[in-house]
C-alpha positions as CSV (number, residue, x, y, z in Angstrom):
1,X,99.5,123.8,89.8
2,X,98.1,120.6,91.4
3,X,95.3,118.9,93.4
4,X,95.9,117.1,96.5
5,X,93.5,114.5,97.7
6,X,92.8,112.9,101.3
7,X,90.9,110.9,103.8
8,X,91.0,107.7,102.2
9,X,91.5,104.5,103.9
10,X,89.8,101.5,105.4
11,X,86.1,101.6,105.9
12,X,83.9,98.9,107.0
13,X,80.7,98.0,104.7
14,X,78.0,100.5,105.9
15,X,80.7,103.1,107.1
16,X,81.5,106.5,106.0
17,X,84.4,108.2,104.4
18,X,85.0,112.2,103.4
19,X,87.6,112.9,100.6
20,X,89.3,116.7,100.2
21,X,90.9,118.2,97.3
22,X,92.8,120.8,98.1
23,X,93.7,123.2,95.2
24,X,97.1,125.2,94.8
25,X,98.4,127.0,92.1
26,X,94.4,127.4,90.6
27,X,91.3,128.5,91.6
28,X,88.9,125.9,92.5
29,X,85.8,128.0,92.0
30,X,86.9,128.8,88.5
31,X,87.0,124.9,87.6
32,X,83.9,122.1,87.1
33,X,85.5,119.9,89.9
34,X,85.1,116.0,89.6
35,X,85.3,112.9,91.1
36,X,86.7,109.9,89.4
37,X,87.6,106.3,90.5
38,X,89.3,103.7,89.6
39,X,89.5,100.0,91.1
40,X,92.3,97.1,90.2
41,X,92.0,96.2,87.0
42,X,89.6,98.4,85.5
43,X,89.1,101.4,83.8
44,X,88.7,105.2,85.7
45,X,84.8,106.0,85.6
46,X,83.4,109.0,86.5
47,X,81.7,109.8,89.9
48,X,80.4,113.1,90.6
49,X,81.1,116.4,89.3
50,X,79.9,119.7,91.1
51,X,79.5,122.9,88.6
52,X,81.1,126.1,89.0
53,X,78.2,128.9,89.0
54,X,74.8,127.8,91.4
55,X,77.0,124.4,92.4
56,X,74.9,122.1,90.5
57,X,75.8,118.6,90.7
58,X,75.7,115.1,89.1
59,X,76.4,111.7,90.4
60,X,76.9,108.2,88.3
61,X,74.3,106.2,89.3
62,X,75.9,103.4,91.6
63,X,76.5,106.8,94.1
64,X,73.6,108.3,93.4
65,X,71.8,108.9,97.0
66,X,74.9,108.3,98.7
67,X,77.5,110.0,97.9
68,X,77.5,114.2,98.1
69,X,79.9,116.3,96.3
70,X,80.6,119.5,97.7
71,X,82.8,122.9,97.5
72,X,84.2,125.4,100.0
73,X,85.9,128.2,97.7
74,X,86.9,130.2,100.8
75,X,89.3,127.0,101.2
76,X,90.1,126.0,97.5
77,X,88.6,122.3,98.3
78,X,86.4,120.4,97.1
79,X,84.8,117.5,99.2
80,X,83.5,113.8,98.6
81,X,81.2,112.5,101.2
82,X,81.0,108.9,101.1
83,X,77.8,107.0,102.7
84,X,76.9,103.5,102.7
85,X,79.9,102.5,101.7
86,X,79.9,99.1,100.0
87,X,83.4,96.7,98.9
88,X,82.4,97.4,95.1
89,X,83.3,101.0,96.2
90,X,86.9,100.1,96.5
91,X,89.3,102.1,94.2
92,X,92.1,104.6,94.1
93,X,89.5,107.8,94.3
94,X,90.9,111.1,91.7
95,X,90.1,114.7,91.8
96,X,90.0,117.3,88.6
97,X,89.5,120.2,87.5
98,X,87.8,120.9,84.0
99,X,88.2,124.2,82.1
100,X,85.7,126.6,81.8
101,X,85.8,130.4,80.6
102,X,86.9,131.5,84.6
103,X,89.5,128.7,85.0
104,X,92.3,127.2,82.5
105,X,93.7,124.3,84.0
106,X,93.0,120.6,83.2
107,X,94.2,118.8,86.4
108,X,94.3,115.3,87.9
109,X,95.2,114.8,91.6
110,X,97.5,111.8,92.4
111,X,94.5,109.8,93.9
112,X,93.7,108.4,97.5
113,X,92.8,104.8,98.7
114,X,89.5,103.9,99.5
115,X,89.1,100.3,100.4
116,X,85.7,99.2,102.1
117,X,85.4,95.5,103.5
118,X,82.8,93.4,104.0
């Protein structure tokens, strides 16, 4: 069971990045999948999660109106499109997956790199 992230790397301020998850070993439509970052230094803070039934979503506010979580179950991913991207959105970027009663599995990807400059 594990999540695999990509499409990190260098953006410039004002640029645009998409990250996949891609699920194996669990269903991603069974799971609340989130977002999560972490930059040097500090601690992992939630960015956006995206629900499993009606794919409701929620965003920490420094995202919020720039950032769009989204899920394709037909390919087991879930997406992170990245807008407006500003240096204080530099971080290692992680996917999960939460519980719920169609999906068991409490799972962290191994992160990507996201590092915008100025």
């Amino acid at each position: 069971v594990q999540l695999v992230e990509s499409g990190g790397g260098l953006a410039q301020a004002g640029g645009s990045l998409r990250l996949s998850c891609v699920g194996s070993g669990l269903s991603i439509g069974g799971h609340v999948m989130s977002w999560y970052r972490q930059a040097p230094g500090k601690e992992r803070d939630w960015v956006a999660s995206i629900a499993v039934i009606g794919g409701g979503t929620n965003y920490a506010d420094p995202v919020k109106g720039r950032f769009i979580i989204s899920r394709d179950n037909t390919k087991n991913t879930v997406y992170l499109q990245m807008n407006s991207l500003n240096p204080e959105d530099t971080a290692v970027y992680f996917c999960h997956a939460s519980p719920t009663i169609l999906g068991i599995f409490d799972v962290w990807g191994q992160g990507t790199q996201v590092t915008v400059s100025s």
